[in-house]
Each structure stands twice: as C-alpha cells, then as structure tokens.
C-alpha positions as CSV (number, residue, x, y, z in Angstrom):
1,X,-5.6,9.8,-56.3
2,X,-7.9,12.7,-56.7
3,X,-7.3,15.5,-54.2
4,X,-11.3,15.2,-52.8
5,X,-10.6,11.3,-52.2
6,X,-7.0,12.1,-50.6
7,X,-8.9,14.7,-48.1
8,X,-11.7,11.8,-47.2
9,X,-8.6,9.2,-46.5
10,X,-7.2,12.0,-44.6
11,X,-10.3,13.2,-42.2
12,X,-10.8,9.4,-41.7
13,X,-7.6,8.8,-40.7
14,X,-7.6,12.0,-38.0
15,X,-11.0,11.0,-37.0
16,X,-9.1,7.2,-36.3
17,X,-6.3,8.5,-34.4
18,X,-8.4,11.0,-32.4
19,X,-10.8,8.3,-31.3
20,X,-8.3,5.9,-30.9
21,X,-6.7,8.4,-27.9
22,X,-10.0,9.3,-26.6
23,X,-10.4,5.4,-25.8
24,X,-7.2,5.8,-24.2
25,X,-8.5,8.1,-22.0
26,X,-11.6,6.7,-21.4
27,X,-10.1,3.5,-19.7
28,X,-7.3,5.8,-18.0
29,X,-10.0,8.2,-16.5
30,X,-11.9,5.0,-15.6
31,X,-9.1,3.5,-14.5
32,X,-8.8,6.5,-11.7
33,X,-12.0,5.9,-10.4
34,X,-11.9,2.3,-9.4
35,X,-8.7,3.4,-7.9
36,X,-10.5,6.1,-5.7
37,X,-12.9,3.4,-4.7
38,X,-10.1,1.5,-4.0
39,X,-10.5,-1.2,-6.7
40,X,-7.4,-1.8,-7.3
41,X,-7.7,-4.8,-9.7
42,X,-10.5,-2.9,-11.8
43,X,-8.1,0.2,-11.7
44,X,-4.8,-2.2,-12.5
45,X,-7.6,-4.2,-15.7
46,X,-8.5,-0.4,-17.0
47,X,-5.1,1.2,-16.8
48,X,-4.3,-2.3,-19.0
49,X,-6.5,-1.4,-21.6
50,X,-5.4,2.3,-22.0
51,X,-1.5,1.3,-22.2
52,X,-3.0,-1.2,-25.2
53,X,-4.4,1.6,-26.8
54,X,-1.8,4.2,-25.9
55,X,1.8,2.1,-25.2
56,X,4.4,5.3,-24.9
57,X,2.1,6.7,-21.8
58,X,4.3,6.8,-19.3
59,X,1.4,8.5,-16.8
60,X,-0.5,5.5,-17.2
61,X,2.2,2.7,-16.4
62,X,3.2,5.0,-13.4
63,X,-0.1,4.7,-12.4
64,X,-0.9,1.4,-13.1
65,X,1.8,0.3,-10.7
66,X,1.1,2.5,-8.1
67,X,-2.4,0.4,-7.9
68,X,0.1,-2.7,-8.3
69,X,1.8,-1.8,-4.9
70,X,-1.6,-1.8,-3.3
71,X,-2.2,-4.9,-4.4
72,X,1.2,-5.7,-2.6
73,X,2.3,-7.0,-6.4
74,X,5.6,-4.7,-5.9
75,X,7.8,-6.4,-8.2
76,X,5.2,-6.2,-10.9
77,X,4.7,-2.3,-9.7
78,X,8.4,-1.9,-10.4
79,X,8.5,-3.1,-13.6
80,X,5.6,-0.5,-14.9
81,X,7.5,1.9,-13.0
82,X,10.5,1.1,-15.3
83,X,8.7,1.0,-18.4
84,X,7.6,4.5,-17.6
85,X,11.3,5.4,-17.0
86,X,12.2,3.9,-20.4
87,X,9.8,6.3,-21.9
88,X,10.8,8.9,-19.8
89,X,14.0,9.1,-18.0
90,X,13.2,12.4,-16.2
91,X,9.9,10.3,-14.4
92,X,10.6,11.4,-10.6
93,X,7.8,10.0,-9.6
94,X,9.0,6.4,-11.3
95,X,11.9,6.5,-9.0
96,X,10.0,7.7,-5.8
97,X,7.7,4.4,-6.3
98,X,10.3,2.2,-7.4
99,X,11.7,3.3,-3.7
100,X,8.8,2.5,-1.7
101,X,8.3,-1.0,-3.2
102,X,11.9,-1.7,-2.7
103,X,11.2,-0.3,1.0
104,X,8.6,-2.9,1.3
105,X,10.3,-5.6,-0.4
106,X,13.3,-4.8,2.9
107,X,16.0,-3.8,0.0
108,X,17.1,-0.6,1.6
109,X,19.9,0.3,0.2
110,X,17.9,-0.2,-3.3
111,X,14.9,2.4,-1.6
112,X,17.5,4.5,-0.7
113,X,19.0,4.6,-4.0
114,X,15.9,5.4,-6.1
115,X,14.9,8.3,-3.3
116,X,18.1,9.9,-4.0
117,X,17.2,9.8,-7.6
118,X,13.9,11.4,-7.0
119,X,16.4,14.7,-5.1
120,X,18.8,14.6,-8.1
121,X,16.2,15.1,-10.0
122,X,13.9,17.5,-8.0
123,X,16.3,18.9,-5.1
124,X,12.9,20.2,-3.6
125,X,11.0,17.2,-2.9
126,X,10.0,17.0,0.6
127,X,9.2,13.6,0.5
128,X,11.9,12.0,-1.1
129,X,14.4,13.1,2.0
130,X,12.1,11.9,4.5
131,X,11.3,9.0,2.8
132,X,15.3,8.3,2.6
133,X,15.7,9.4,6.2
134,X,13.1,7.1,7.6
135,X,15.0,4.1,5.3
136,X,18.2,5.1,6.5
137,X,16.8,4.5,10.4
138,X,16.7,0.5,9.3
139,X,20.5,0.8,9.0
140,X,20.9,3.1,12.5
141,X,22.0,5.8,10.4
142,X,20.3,7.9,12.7
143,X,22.7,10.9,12.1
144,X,22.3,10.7,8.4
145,X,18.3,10.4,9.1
146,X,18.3,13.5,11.4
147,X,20.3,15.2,8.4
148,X,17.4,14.2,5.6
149,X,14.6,14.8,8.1
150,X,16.0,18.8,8.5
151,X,16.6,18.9,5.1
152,X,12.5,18.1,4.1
153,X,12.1,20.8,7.2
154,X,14.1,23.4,5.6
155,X,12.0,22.4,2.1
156,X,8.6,22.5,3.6
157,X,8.8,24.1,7.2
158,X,5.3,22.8,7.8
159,X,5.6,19.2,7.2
160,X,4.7,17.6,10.8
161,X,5.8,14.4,9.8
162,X,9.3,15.4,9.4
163,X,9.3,16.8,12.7
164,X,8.0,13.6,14.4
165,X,10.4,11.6,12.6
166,X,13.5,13.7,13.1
167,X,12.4,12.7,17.0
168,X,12.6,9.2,16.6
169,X,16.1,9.8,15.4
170,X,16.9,12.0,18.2
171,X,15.4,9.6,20.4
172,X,17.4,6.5,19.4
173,X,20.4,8.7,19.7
174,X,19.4,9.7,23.3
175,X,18.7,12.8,22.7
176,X,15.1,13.2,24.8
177,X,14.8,17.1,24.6
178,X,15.8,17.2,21.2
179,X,13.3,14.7,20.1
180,X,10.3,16.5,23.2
181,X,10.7,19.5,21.0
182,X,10.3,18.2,17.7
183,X,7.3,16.1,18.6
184,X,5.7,19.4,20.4
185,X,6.5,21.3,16.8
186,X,4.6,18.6,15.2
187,X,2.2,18.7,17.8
188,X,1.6,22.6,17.1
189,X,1.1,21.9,13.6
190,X,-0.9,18.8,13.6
191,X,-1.8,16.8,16.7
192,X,-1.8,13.4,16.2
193,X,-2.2,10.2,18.3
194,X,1.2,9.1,16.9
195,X,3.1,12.3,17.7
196,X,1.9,12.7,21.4
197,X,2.8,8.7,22.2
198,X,6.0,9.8,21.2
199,X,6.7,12.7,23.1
200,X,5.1,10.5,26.0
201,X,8.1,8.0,25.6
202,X,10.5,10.8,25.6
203,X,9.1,12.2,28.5
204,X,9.4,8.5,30.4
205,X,13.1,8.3,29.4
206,X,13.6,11.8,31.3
207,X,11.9,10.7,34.3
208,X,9.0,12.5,33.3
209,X,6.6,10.1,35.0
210,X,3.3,12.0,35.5
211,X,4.0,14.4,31.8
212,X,4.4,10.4,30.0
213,X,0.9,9.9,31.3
214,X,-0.7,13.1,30.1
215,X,0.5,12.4,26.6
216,X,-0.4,9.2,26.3
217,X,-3.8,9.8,27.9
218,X,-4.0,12.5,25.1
219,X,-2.7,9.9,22.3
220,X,-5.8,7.4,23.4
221,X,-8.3,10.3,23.2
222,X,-6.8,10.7,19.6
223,X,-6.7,6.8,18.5
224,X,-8.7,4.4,21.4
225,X,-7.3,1.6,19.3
226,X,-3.6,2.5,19.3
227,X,-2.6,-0.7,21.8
228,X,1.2,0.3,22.0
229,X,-0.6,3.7,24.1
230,X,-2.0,1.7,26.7
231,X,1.1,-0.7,27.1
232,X,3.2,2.4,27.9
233,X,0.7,4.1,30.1
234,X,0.5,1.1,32.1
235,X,4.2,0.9,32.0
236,X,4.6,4.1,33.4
237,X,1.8,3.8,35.7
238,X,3.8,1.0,37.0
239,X,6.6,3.6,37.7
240,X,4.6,5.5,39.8
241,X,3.0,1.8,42.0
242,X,-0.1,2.2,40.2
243,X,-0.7,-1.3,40.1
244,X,-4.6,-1.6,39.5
245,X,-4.0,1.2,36.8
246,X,-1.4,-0.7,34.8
247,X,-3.2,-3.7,35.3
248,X,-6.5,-2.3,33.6
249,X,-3.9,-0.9,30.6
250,X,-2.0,-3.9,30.1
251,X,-5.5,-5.7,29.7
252,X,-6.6,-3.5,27.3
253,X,-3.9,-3.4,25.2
254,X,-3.8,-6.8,25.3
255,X,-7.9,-6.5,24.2
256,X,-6.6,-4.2,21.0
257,X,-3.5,-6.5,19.7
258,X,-4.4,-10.1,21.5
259,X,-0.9,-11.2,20.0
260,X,1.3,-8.3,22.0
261,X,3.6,-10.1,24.0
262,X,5.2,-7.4,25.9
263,X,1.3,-6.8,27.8
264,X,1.2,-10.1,28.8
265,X,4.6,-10.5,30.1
266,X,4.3,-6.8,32.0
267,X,0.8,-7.8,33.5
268,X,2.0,-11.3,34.4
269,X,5.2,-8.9,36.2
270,X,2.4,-6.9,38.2
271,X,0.1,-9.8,38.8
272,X,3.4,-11.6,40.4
273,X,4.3,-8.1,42.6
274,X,0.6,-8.3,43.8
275,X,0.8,-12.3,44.8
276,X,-1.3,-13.5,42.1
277,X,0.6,-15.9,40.8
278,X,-1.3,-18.3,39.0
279,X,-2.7,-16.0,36.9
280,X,0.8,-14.0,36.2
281,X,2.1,-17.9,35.1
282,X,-0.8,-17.7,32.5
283,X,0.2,-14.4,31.4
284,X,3.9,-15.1,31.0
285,X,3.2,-18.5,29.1
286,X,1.1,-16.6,26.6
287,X,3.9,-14.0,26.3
288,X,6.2,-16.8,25.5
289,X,3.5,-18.2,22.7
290,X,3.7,-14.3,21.3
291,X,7.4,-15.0,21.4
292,X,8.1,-12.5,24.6
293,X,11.8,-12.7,24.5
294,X,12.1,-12.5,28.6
295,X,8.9,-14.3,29.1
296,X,10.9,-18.2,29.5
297,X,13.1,-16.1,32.0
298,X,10.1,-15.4,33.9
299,X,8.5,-18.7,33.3
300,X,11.8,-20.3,34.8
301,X,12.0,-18.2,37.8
302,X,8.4,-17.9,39.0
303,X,6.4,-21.0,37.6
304,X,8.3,-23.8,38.4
C-alpha cells in the first residue's frame, strides 16, 4: 500500500471514530435534556442509544439508571448502576444510587451497605452519612443515626437537613431539647415547613402547648398543604380545650389527605366530648375504613 493511500485509510478512519463519539454525545447530551424536562423514558431511550454507540461509558449507564429510579424501575436502575461499576470500580456515585434503590425497594441493610461504600470511597461525602443515618432509623438505630447525622455536620456544617434529621433521632430517643435545638439550627439556616412541624412536636412532648402552636402555625404559612400540620395543631389545640379550633383542623386535614385516619378518629373524639355523637360515630367508622388502629375501640364503646 502506497504511503498517500495508507494516509486517506487513515484520516478516514479518524474521521469514523471521531464521529462515531460525537453521536455518542449527541444522544447523551440529549439524553440530559429530556431528563431536565422530566422525560424520563425519552432520557432512559437516548442514554440507550449513546451506550450503543459508546458501551465502556460508565457516565452514561450511571445516568441512565438514575432516570430508571424515577421511573420507579429500581432493579433495572441497579443493574446500569453495576455495569458502570464493572467499568469502573472507583464509581461512588454507582454505589450511592445502588443505595437509594435498595432504600426504596425496603432492603436496608443492602442501602446501608452500598452508602458505606460511597464513605470508603470518599470519607467526605455529606450525603452518603445522612443517607445511611436516615436508613439506620428503619432499624431504631437511632444512636448509630445521631452518630452519621453529626458526622455529615462535621463534613458540611451547613447542611440543614442533617440537623433536622439528627432531631428526629433525638426525638425518638426522648431527647426533646436536643432535638428543639437541632430543628432551630436548621431553622436558622433554612426554614422550612418540615423543620418547624418538627420542632412543634418537640415542643408538645415538653408541655410546650402554646410554643407547639406557634410552630405549626408557622409550618402551614410555609406548606398550606402539609395535612400532618393541621392534625397536630388541632391536637394540641385540643390540649389547651380549644374544641372549635381543633375541630376546624382536624377537618382540614382531613380536606388535604381524605384517607388520614388519625383526623377522623381525633375529630370523632372532640365531636363525642361536645355531645355530638352521631356525627363522631361517622367519623370513627371512617377512621376504621382508613384502618385507625383505635378507631373499633371507639366504635365499641360509643356507637353501640
């Protein structure tokens, strides 16, 4: 072969292989814009394509499967996940994703296992600890949650989330001022509906009547929709013989989330203290239709 033919085989075949990674990247780039959108099957279709085209991109089976989980397909979002891994061990984010499907698929100590791959790998990762402290709260580990939750603090001091999550912990261990002052960190840094419904719980288990209120009337000026707000402000209201004002929250939550048991069986309670027992009988059956665990109790003792 002549050298000026071996040089036109040659530019071909660079022009060929450059192309063919530039279609590649066409589908993969299109491929993150119908996921923007939130077209998740387009995204999933395009990311297809580009793996075709390019197969040892591990980017682009990490991200295919990330569209996968939002498609709720999380076993076939694992198995991109582990392709990716096959083509790169070192793929923290593999392992963070392979956590949260396994999360959602209820195989905790699974999610737990992959997180703690994600630290191994990157001992800074925020994310990964809380993600493993708010898995290990399934098993009551709240200790060991508490543990990973200051450990993302001491990572990334201005995470909120950690701090509203290392309350919960504190709360389920009974620890109400511990968990007030990590919801009123979070608070400081970011106030959110979620984090001042918390401290409002908190606040109820101290007694706290009247401070409960303010923080869930400040959740509900966040979020008007968050129903679980207005069941414990009407709770609490209750507390302090506000019967017409935990009357109007029970209904309202029960307006929000038709199928939350707990408002009917609490309003049926209140409709009972005020004489109106007909209509508390109503309440209480449709508690028991949410599947209210007390709400037969209540049918037995007041409807029969």
């Amino acid at each position: 072969m002549n050298k000026q033919k071996f040089n036109c085989l040659l530019a071909a075949l660079t022009f060929s292989i450059f192309g063919f990674g530039q279609s590649a990247n066409v589908f993969f780039n299109r491929a993150v814009t119908k996921y923007d959108k939130q077209d998740y099957k387009g995204a999933v279709e395009d990311y297809t394509r580009a793996i075709e085209l390019k197969p040892k991109d591990a980017k682009a089976y990490v991200s295919r499967g990330i569209a996968k989980y939002y498609l709720q397909d999380y076993n076939g979002a694992i198995a991109d996940q582990r392709k990716a891994l096959e083509i790169n061990p070192k793929y923290g984010d593999a392992y963070f994703n392979i956590g949260d499907c396994l999360y959602n698929l209820q195989d905790y100590p699974g999610a737990i296992e992959n997180y703690t791959k994600v630290i191994e790998l990157n001992p800074k990762d925020a994310m990964a600890f809380v993600s493993r402290g708010f898995t290990k709260q399934y098993f009551k580990d709240y200790p060991g949650a508490i543990e990973d939750f200051t450990l993302a603090i001491k990572v990334q001091p201005g995470l909120a989330d950690a701090y509203v999550d290392r309350g919960v912990a504190k709360y389920y261990l009974g620890d109400y001022a511990g968990a007030i002052k990590d919801y009123s960190k979070a608070i400081q840094m970011n106030s959110t509906a979620e984090a001042y419904y918390n401290r409002g719980n908190a606040k109820d288990a101290l007694n706290d009547f009247k401070g409960g209120i303010s923080d869930y009337n400040k959740s509900i000026e966040l979020n008007p929709k968050l129903a679980k707000a207005f069941l414990n402000r009407g709770l609490t209201k209750e507390h302090l013989l506000d019967h017409k004002g935990s009357l109007e929250d029970f209904s309202k939550a029960i307006e929000l989330s038709p199928k939350l048991g707990d408002a009917y069986y609490n309003r049926g309670n209140v409709k009972i203290t005020l004489g109106q027992k007909e209509s508390a009988c109503l309440d209480f059956q449709k508690a028991d239709e949410c599947n209210q665990v007390q709400a037969k109790g209540a049918i037995q003792k007041n409807c029969q």
